[in-house]
C-alpha positions in Angstrom: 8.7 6.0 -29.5 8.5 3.7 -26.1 7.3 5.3 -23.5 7.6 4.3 -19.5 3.9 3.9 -18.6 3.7 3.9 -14.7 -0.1 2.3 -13.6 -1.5 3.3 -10.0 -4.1 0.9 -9.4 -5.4 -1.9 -6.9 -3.6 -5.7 -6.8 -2.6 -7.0 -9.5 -2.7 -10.2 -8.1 -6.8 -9.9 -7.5 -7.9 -8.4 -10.5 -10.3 -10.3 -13.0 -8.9 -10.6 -15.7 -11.7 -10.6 -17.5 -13.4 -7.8 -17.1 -10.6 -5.3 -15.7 -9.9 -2.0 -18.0 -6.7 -1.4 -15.9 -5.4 -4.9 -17.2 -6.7 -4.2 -21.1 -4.8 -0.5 -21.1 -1.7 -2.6 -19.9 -2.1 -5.2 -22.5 -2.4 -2.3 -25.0 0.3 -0.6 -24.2 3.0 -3.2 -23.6 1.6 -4.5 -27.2 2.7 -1.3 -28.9 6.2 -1.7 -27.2 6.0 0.5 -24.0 7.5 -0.3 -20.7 5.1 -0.6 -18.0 5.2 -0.3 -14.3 2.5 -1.2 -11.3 2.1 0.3 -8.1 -0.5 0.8 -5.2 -1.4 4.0 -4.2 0.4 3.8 -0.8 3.7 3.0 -2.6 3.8 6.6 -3.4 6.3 9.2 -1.3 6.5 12.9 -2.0 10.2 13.4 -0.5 11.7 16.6 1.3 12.5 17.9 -2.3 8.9 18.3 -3.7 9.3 15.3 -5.6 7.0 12.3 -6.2 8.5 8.7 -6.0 6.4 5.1 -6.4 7.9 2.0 -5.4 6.9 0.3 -8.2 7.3 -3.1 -10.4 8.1 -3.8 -14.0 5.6 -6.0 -14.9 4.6 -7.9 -17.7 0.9 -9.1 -18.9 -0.9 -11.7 -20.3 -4.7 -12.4 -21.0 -4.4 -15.9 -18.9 -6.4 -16.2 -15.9 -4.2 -17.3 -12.7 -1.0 -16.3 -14.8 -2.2 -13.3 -15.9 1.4 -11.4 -15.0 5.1 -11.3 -14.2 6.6 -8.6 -11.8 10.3 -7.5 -12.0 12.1 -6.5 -8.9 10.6 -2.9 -7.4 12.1 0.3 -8.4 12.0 3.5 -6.3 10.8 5.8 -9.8 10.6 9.6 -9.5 7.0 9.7 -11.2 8.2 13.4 -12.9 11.3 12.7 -14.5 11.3 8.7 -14.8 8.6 8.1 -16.5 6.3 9.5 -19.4 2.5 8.4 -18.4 0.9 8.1 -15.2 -2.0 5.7 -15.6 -4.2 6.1 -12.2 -6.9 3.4 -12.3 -7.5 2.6 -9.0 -11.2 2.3 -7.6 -12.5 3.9 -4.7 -13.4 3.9 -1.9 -13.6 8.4 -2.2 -11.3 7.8 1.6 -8.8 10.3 2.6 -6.1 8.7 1.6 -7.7 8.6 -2.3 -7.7 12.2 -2.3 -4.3 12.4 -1.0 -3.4 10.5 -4.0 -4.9 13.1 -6.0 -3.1 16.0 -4.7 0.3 14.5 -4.9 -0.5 13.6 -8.7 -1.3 17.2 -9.6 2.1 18.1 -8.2 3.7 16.4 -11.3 1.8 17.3 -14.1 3.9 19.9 -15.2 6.3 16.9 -16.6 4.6 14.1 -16.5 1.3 13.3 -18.5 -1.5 11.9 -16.0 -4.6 10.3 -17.0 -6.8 11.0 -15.5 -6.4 14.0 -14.7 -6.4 14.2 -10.2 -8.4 17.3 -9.8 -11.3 15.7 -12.0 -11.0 13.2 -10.2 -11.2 14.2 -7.4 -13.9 16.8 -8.1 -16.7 14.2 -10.0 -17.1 11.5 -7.6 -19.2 9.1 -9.5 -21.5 8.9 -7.1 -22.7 12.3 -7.1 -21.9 13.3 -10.5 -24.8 11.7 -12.5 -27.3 13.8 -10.2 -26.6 16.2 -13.3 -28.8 14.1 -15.5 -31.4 13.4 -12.9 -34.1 13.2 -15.9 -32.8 9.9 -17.2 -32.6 8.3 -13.5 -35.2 6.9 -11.3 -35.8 9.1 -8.1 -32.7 9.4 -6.1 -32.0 10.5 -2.8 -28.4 11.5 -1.3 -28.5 11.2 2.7 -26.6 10.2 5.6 -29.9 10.0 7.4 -31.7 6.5 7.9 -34.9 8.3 8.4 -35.2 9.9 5.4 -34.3 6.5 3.8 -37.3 4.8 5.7 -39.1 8.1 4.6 -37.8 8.1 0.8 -38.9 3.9 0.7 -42.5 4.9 1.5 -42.9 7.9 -0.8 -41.1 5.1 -3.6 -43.4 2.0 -3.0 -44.5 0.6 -6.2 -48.0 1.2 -5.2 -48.2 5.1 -4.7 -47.2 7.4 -7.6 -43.8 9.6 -6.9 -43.6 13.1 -7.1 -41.0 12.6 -10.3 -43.6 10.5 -11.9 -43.5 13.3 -14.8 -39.9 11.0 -15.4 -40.4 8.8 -18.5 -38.6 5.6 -16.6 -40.0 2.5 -15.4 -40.2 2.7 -11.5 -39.0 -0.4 -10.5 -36.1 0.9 -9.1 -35.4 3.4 -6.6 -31.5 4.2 -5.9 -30.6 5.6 -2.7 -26.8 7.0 -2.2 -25.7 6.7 1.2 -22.3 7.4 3.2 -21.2 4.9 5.9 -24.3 3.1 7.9 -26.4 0.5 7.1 -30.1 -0.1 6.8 -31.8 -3.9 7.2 -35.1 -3.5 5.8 -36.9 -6.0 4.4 -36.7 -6.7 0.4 -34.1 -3.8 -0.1 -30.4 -4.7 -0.4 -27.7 -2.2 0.4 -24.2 -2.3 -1.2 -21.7 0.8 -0.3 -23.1 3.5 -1.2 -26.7 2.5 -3.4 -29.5 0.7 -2.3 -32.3 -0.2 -4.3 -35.6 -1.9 -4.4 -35.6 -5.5 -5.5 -38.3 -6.2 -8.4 
């Protein structure tokens, strides 16, 4: 059976190739024979009907890098009735319009299979989630306050034991999540959200 397979996720023009899991579920599938369609998430339209529409591409793939794909001429697709799977890969940023994304794809899963599924999604940000298994991490702190990161370095210098010592990890590394500011100190590099100690 072909299925329509309708893929919500970044560029396809800037992916790498490579490494991209998006890219290797679309090889997959247009290798077993299904259709497959790409969109961004702000293609997508819930019209004064209730119903869910993506302005989205046919496209076709290949594994070569710089010609990695071909894109058809966009179709307005009513994501309930026009197609079978809803693939929705893109990466955060966790931003508002993310979660919007989220919401409008739980409005269709009564007829259309989406994977995964939005409220998951939505409710296990990655960033936060693996605090559930704090025993196999390095101490971690979650703050939007720069000085309980200067606080959290000190307490974390390789030269003074930390309070979760009784954690059977090396403690070269100490992750801090953080929201939306920036800290500049010296031998610690920030990326969006983790920072951590350089060995």
């Amino acid at each position: 059976m072909t299925l329509r397979v309708a893929v919500q996720m970044d560029p396809i023009e800037s992916i790498n190739i490579a490494g991209d899991s998006s890219f290797a579920l679309m090889l997959a599938a247009q290798k077993r024979g299904h259709e497959v369609f790409h969109y961004d998430v702000g293609a997508l339209t819930l019209d004064e009907n209730d119903r869910l529409h993506a302005l989205a591409h046919p496209v076709t793939v290949r594994p070569v890098a710089g010609d990695h794909f071909e894109k058809g001429e966009a179709r307005r697709l009513d994501l309930g009735r026009d197609v079978d799977v809803v693939l929705m890969r893109q990466d955060p940023p966790f931003h508002m319009g993310y979660i919007t994304a989220t919401h409008l794809l739980e409005r269709i899963e009564q007829e259309t299979l989406v994977v995964n599924n939005p409220r998951s999604v939505r409710n296990a940000p990655e960033k936060v989630m693996v605090l559930d298994y704090r025993r196999f991490m390095p101490p971690t702190l979650v703050t939007r306050s720069a000085d309980e990161v200067r606080e959290f370095m000190k307490l974390s210098s390789p030269s003074e034991p930390h309070e979760s010592a009784r954690m059977r990890l090396p403690r070269k590394e100490r992750y801090i999540i953080e929201e939306d500011w920036r800290i500049t100190e010296p031998k610690w590099r920030l990326s969006w959200r983790t920072c951590w100690r350089k060995r």
